[in-house]
C-alpha positions as CSV (number, residue, x, y, z in Angstrom):
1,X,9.8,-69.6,-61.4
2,X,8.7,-70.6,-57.5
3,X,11.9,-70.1,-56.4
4,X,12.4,-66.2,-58.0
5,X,9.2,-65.5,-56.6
6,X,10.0,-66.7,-53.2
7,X,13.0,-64.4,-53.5
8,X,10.7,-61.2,-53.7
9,X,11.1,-59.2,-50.2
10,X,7.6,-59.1,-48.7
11,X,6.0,-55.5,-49.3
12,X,4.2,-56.0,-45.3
13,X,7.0,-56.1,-43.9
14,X,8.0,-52.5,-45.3
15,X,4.2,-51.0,-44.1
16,X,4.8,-52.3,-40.9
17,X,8.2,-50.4,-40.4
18,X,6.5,-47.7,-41.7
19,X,3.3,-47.6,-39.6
20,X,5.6,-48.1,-36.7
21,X,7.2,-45.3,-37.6
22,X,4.2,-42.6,-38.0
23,X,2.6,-44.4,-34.3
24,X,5.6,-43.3,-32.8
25,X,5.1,-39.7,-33.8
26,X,1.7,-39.8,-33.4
27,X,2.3,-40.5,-29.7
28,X,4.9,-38.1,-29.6
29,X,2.9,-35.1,-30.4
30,X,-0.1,-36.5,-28.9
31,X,2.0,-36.4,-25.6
32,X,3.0,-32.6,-25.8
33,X,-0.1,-31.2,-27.2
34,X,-1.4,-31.0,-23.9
35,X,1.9,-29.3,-23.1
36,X,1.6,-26.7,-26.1
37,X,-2.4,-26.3,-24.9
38,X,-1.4,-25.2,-21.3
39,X,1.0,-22.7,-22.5
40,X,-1.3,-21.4,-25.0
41,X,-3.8,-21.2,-22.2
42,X,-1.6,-19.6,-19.7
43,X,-0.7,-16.9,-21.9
44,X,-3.4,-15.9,-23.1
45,X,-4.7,-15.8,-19.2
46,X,-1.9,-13.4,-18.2
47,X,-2.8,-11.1,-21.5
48,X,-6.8,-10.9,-20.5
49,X,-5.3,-10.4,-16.6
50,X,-3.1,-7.4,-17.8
51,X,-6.0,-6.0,-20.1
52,X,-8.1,-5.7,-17.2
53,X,-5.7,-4.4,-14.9
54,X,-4.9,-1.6,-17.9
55,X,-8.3,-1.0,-18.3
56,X,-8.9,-0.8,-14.6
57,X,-6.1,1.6,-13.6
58,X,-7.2,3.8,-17.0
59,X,-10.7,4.5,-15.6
60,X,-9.8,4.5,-11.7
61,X,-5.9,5.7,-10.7
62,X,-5.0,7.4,-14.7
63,X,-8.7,8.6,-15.4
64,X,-8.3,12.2,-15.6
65,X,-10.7,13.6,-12.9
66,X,-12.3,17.6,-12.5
67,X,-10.4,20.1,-10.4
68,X,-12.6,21.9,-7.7
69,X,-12.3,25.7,-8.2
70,X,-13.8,27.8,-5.2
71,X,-14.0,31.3,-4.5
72,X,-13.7,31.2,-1.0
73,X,-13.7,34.6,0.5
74,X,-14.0,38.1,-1.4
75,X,-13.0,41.8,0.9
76,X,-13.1,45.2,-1.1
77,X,-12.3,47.3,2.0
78,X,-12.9,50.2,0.3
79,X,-16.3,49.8,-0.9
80,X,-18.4,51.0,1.5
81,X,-16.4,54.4,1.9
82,X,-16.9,54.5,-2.1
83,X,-21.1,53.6,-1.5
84,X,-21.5,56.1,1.5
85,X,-19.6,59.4,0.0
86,X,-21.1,58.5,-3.4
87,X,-18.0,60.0,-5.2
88,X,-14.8,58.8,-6.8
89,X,-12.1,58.1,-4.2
90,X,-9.2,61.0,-4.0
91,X,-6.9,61.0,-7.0
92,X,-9.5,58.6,-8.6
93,X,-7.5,55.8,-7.6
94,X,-8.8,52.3,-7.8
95,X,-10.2,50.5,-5.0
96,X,-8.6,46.9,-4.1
97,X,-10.6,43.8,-4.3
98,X,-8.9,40.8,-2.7
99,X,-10.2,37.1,-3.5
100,X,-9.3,34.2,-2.0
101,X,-9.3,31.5,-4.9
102,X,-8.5,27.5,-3.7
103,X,-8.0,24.6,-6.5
104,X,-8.2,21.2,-5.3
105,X,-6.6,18.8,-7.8
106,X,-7.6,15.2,-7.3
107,X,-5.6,13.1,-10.1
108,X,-2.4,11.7,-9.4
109,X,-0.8,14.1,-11.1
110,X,0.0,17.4,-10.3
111,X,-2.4,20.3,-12.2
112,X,-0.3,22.6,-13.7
113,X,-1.6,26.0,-14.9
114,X,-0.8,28.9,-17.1
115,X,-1.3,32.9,-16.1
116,X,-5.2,33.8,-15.5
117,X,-7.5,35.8,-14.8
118,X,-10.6,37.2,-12.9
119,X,-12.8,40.3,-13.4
120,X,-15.6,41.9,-11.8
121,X,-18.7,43.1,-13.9
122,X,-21.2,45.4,-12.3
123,X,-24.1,46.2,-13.9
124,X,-23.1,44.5,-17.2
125,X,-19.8,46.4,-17.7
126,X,-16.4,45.4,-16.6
127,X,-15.3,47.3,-13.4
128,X,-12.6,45.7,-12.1
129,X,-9.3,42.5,-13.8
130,X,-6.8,40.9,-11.7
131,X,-4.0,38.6,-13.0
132,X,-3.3,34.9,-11.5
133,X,-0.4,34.5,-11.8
134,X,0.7,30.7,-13.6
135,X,1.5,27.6,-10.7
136,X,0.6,24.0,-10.2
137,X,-1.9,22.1,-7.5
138,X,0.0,19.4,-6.3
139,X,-1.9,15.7,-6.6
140,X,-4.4,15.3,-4.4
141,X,-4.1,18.5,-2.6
142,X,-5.7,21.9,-2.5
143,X,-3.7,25.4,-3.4
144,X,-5.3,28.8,-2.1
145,X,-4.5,31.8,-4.4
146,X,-5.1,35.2,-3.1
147,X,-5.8,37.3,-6.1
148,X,-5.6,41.0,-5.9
149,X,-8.4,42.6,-8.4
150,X,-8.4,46.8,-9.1
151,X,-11.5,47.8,-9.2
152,X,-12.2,51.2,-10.2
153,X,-14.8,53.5,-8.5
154,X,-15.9,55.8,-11.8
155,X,-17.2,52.6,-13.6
156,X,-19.4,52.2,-10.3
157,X,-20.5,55.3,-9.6
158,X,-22.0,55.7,-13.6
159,X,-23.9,52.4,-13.1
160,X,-27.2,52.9,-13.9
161,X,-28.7,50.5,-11.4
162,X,-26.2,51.7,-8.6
163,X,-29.3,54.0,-7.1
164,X,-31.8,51.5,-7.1
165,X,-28.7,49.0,-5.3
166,X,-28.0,51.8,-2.7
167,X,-31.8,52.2,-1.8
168,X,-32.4,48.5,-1.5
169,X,-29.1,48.0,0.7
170,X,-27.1,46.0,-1.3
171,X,-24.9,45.7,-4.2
172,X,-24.9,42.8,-6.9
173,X,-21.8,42.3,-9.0
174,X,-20.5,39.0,-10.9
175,X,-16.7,37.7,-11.1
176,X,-15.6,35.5,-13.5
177,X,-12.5,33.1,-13.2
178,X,-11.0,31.5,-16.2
179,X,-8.1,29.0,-15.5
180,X,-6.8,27.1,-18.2
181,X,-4.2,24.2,-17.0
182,X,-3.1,20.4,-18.1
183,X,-2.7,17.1,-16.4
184,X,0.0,15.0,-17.6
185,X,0.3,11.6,-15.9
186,X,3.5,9.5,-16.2
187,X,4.0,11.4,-19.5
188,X,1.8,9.2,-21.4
189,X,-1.6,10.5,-20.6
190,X,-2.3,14.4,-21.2
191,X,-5.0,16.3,-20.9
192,X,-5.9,19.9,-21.4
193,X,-8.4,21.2,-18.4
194,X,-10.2,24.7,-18.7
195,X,-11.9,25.7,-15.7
196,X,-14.3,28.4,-15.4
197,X,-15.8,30.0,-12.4
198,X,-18.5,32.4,-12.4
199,X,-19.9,34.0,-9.2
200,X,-22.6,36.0,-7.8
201,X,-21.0,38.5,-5.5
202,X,-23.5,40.0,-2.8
203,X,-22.7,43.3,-0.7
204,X,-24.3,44.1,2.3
205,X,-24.2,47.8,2.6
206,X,-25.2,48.0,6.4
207,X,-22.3,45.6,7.4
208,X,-20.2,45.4,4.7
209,X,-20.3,41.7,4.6
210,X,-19.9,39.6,1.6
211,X,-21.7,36.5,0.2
212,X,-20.6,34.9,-2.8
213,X,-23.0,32.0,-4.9
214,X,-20.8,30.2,-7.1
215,X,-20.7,27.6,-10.3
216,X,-17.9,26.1,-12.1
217,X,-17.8,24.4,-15.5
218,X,-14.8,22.3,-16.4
219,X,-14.3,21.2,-20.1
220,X,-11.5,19.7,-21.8
């Protein structure tokens, strides 16, 4: 009986093998954890780095900003011949307003726009609608429109308040500019843009000059 029991293999020497075994790979993956750590680390570095560089260019460089409409400049040379003679002009033929329009575009992208248009109310009634005709304001630059308005002298002349204007020296009218458009940047971002422009147009009887107060409201 000793001797079959000295025949037995010894069960230690099997667990040590084995816990040999699982040290080894416990060192191994304690080696490259670090490894898999740092490129875990890195990536998600370069993802936060891009974020903010998206997020940056979005409300900076890609942030769809207001265009600038201006009425710089309005002539109706035909006005004060229509005021002084107090009757309709021969053949009762409109007069011809001309304004000079400018829209700066500051995105990136160029401001394209369809057709438009502009009136001129008198005394609460419509006496005068030009056309715009449809363009685009190049990125960052300005474009001057002249628009060409017919106004017509019977609407003027059966103003009410057009006596009390004529005595005082000076005519009060009102234009209003609607110009509807979109900015599309790298064809990803779109954006409609309506930009209205209403103005307080001022005529000096005396000299026939011109003074124009205006405001714009831009909604998208």
């Amino acid at each position: 009986m000793p001797e079959k029991e000295q025949a037995r293999p010894l069960a230690p020497a099997t667990y040590i093998a084995r816990s040999d075994e699982d040290e080894a790979m416990s060192a191994h993956f304690t080696l490259r954890r670090p490894r898999y750590l740092k490129c875990c680390g890195v990536t998600a570095a370069l993802f936060l780095i891009l974020a903010v560089v998206a997020l940056v260019l979005f409300f900076t460089v890609f942030h769809v900003k207001d265009p600038i409409v201006r009425m710089t400049r309005v002539q109706i040379p035909q006005l004060a011949q229509l005021v002084a003679n107090r009757t309709a002009l021969s053949g009762g033929a409109n007069i011809i307003a001309v304004a000079e329009v400018s829209v700066k575009n500051p995105n990136v992208a160029s401001f394209r726009y369809g057709n438009s248009t502009t009136r001129i109310d008198y005394g609460g009634e419509v006496v005068g609608e030009g056309r715009i005709p449809a363009g685009k304001a190049p990125a960052r630059r300005t474009q001057r429109l002249n628009v060409t308005v017919e106004v017509s002298p019977a609407k003027i002349l059966v103003a009410p308040r057009l006596g009390d204007d004529v005595a005082a020296g000076i005519l009060k009218m009102e234009s209003y500019t609607k110009i509807d458009g979109r900015v599309k940047i790298l064809r990803i971002i779109r954006k409609r843009v309506v930009v209205t422009l209403n103005c307080n147009i001022t005529y000096t009887i005396n000299t026939s000059a011109i003074q124009e107060d205006c405001r714009s409201h831009v909604s998208f």
